[in-house]
C-alpha positions in Angstrom: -44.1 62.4 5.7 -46.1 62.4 9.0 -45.9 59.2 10.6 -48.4 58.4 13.5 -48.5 56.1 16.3 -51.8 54.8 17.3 -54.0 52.3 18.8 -55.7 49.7 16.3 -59.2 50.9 17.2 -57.7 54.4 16.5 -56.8 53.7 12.7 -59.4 56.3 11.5 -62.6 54.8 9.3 -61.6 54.5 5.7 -57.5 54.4 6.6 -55.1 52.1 6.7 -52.1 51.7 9.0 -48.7 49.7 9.2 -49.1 47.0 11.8 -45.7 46.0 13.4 -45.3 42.5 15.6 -42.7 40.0 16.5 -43.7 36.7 15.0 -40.8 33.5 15.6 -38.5 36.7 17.0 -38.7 38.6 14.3 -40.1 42.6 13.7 -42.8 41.7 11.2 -46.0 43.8 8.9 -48.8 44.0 8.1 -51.3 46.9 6.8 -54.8 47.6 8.9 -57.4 48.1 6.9 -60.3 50.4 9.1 -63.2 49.6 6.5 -66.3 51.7 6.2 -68.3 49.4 7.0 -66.3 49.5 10.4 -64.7 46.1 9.9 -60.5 45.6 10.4 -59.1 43.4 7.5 -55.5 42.6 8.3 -52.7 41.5 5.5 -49.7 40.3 6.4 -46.4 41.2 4.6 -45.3 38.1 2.3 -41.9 38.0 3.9 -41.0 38.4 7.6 -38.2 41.3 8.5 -37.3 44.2 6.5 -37.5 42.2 3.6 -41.4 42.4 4.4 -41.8 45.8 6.2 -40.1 47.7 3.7 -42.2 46.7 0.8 -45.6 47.1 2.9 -44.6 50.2 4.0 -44.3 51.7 0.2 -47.5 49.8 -0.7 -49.2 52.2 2.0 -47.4 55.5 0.9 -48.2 54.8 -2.4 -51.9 55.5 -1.0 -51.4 58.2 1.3 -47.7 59.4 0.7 -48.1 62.4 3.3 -49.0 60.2 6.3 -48.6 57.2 7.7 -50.6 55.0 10.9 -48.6 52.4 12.9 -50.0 50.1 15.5 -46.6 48.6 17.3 -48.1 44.7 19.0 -46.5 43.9 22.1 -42.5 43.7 21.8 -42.6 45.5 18.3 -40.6 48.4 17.9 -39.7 51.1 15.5 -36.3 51.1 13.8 -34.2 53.8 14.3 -33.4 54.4 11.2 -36.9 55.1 10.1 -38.6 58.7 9.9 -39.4 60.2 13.7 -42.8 58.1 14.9 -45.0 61.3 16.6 -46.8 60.1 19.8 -44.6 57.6 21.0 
């Protein structure tokens, strides 16, 4: 799995990326979604934390499970644990 660090105005048309912020200090998700019609629909993860990212992040493999967009929001980061994040 290819997982990509971009810009939100560089989640491609028609793609959908993990969206990582710090909301009451803590690393929260939620999923992009570039729409065709060039609209961005966000959706938060139900539960703050891992608790939330891990679930969102599965939700978007089980779409594309060869790649994956993230959009890190001021004082987000990347866990180390997770797979290498290209372009960081």
């Amino acid at each position: 799995m290819r997982c990509d660090l971009v810009h939100i105005e560089q989640v491609p048309l028609g793609e959908c990326a993990l969206r990582l912020f710090v909301a009451d200090a803590e690393l929260t998700a939620s999923i992009i979604e570039h729409r065709c019609d060039g609209r961005l629909v966000l959706s938060d993860a139900p539960k703050p934390g891992l608790d939330g990212i891990v679930p969102t992040i599965t939700l978007l493999l089980q779409r594309r499970p060869d790649h994956l967009y993230v959009v890190l929001e001021q004082d987000a980061y990347w866990p180390e644990t997770f797979p290498k994040l290209h372009g960081a």
